[in-house]
N, C-alpha and C positions, 0 to 999 in steps of 0.2 A: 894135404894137397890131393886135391880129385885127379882118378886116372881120364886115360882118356874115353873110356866106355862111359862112364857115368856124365860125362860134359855134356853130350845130345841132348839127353833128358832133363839136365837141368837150365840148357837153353829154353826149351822147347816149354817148362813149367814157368818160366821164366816171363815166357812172350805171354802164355795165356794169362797171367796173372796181373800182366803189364795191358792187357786190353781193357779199354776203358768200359765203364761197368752201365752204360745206357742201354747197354743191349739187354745184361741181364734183369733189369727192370722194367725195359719193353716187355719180355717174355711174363714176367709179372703181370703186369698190367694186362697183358695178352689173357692171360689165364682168367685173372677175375672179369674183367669184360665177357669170357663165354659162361661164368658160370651166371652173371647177371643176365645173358641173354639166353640162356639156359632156362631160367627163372622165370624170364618175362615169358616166354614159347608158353612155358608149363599153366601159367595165368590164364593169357589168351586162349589158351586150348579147353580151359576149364570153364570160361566163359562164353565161348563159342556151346559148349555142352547145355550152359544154363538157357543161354536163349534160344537155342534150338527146341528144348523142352519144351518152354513156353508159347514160342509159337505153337507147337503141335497141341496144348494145352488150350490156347485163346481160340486156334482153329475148331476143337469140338465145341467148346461154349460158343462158338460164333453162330453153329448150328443152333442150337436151342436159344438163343439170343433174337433170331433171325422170325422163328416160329413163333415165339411169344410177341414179338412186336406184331405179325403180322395177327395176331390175335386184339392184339388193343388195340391195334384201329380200325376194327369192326366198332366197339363200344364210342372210342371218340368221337369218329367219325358219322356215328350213328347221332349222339349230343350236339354236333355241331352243324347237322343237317335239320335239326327242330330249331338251333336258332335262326338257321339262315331262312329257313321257311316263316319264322316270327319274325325276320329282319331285326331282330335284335341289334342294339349298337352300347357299347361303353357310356356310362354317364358321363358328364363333366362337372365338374364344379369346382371354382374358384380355390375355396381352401380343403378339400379333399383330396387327400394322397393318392397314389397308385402302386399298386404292394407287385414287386415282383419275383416269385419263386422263380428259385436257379435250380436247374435240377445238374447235378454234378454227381460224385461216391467219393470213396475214401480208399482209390487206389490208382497207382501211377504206373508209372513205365508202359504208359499210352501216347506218346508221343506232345504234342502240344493240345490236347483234348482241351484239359481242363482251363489252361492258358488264356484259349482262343474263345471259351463261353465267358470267362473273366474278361474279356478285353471288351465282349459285346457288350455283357451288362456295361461295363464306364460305361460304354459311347451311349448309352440308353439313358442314364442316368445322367450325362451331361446333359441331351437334349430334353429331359425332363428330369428338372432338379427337384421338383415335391414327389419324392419315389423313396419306398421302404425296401426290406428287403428280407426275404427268409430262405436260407440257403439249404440246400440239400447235398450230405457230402462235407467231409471234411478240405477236398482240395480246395474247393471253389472260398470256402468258408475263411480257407487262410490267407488268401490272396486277396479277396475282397476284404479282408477283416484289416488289411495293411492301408487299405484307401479310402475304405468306406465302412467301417466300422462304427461307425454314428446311424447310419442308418440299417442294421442290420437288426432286427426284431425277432428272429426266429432261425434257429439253426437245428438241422437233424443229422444225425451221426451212425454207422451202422449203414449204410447206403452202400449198393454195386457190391455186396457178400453173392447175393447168387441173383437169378432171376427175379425182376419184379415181381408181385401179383398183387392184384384188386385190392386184397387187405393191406397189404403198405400205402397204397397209395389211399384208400379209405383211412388210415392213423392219420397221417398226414394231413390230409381233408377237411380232420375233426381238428387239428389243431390248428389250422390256417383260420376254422371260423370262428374259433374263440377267440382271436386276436382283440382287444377291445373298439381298436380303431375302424371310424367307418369306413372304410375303401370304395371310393366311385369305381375302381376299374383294377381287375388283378388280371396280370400279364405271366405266362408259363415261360420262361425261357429252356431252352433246350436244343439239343443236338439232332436236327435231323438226319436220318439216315439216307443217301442218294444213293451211294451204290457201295461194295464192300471196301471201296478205295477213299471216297470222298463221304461228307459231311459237311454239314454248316449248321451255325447256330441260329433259330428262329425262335419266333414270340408268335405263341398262343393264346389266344385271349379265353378267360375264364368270367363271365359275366355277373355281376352282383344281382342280389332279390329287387332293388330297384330298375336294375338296366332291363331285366326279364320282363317284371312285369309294367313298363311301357314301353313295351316294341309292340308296334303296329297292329301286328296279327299273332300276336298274344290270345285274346281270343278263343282263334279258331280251334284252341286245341281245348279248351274248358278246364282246364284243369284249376282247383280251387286255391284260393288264397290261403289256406293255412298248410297245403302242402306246397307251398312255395317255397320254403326255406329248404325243404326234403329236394325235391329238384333242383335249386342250384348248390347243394353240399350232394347229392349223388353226379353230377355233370360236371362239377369241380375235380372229385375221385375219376373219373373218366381224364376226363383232359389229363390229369395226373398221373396215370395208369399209361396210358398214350405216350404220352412225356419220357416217362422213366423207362419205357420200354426200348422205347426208339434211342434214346442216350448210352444205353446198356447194349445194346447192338451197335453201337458207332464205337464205345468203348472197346469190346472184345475185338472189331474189325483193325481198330485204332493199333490196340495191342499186338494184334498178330504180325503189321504192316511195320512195326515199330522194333519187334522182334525179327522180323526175316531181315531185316536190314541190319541191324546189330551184328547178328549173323554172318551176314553179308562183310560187311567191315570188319568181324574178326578174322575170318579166313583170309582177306586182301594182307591184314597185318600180320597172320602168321604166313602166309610167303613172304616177306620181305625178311621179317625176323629170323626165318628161313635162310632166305639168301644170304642175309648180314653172320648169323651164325657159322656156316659152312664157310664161308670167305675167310673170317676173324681164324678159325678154326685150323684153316689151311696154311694162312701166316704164319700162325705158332708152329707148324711142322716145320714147316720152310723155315724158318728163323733159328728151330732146332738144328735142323739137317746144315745149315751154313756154318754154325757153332761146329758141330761135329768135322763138318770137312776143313773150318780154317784150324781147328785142333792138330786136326790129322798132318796137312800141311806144314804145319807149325815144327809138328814131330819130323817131319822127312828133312826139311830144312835144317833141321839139328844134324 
């Protein structure tokens, strides 16, 4: 028989032991919920790091991106002002294809770059179904290779590692004109650069040995027929030079614009994660401290 000093205390174990047990699984659950959001902070925070780098990364290469383009269209637009003075125009012909180089690279986390020069070639290619195709770039390469992999004759790889120059876009050149097929008309597709925010995909026309040499005022420049072939495989490497340069500066701009936003959206989500942490946080005291006082209660009530 218990006296009566020990009776309190075993009311009082009594009640707590008789409290139903949802609380102490809230408090559970309490717990692993902060250490998940605990988790995910520590994530977000490490990611927020990554593209920060990046941008400040894509931002110096935007600088020399920037200057190299504005160096190939001195050359391009140097090419393109002898055809326009020869009036040069694209051949036609019934059963002759039209080859069109994609200038793309073989790297992402640039926002819809590569997406949006894939979307324009289809729409080119619907409106001109006798179209080949030699991609530049592994993105451009995969994405097309899903729709239009029949017509895809030539792919290069190793593309958007560092700045263009004269000699890639010369490799390139040499392998565009050994294609065996005759081409009436090769089309550059590519990303023009409009300001560090925007871009859009346009088509360059690259003129064959026959378009050259019957445009109008061909002529006037004298230059001989058996360096004809040398002039349109040097002004192809231009156009292509041009191309890659200016796609290479939409890329890094692309990059950078893609990254401060990333950025941007980790920080928004680590305040919330933030707030939802410290809240959750504060419950589990609270939830503590209510435990400890209906204890306490518990005990005086004995």
């Amino acid at each position: 028989m218990l006296s009566r000093a020990a009776r309190p205390a075993l009311r009082a174990g009594a009640a707590i032991s008789a409290r139903p047990t949802a609380l102490a699984a809230q408090n559970a659950a309490n717990y692993a919920t902060l250490r998940e959001i605990e988790g995910r902070l520590k994530s977000i925070r490490n990611i927020e790091k990554i593209t920060k780098t990046m941008k400040i990364v894509a931002s110096t290469k935007l600088t020399r991106a920037q200057r190299a383009m504005t160096e190939s269209r001195t050359y391009g637009q140097t090419s393109n002002t002898v055809f326009e003075e020869a009036e040069t125009k694209p051949t036609e012909g019934e059963n002759k294809k039209t080859l069109v180089i994609v200038c793309s690279s073989d790297k992402g986390l640039c926002g819809g770059i590569h997406s949006g020069m894939s979307r324009a070639t289809r729409k080119y290619m619907l409106e001109n179904p006798n179209t080949d195709l030699a991609v530049l770039g592994e993105k451009c390469k995969a994405q097309l290779g899903r729709s239009n992999g029949k017509n895809m004759k030539l792919s290069f790889a190793g593309i958007g590692k560092d700045v263009p120059t004269f000699a890639d876009a010369q490799a390139i050149a040499d392998q565009v004109v050994l294609l065996p097929e005759d081409y009436a008309s090769v089309k550059i597709m590519y990303n023009k650069f409009m300001n560090a925010q925007t871009y859009e995909a346009t088509v360059l026309d690259a003129y064959s040995e026959e378009a050259i040499a019957n445009s109008p005022n061909f002529s006037a420049f004298e230059i001989d027929d058996e360096v004809l072939a040398n002039l349109r495989e040097y002004s192809l490497a231009n156009s292509l030079f041009w191309a890659l340069a200016e796609g290479h500066a939409c890329e890094q701009s692309a990059r950078r614009n893609a990254m401060d936003n990333a950025s941007k959206n980790a920080g928004d989500m680590i305040t919330r994660f933030q707030i939802l942490f410290n809240r959750t946080r504060q419950a589990v005291i609270t939830g503590e401290l209510v435990e400890i006082i209906t204890g306490a209660a518990a005990s005086e009530e004995g």
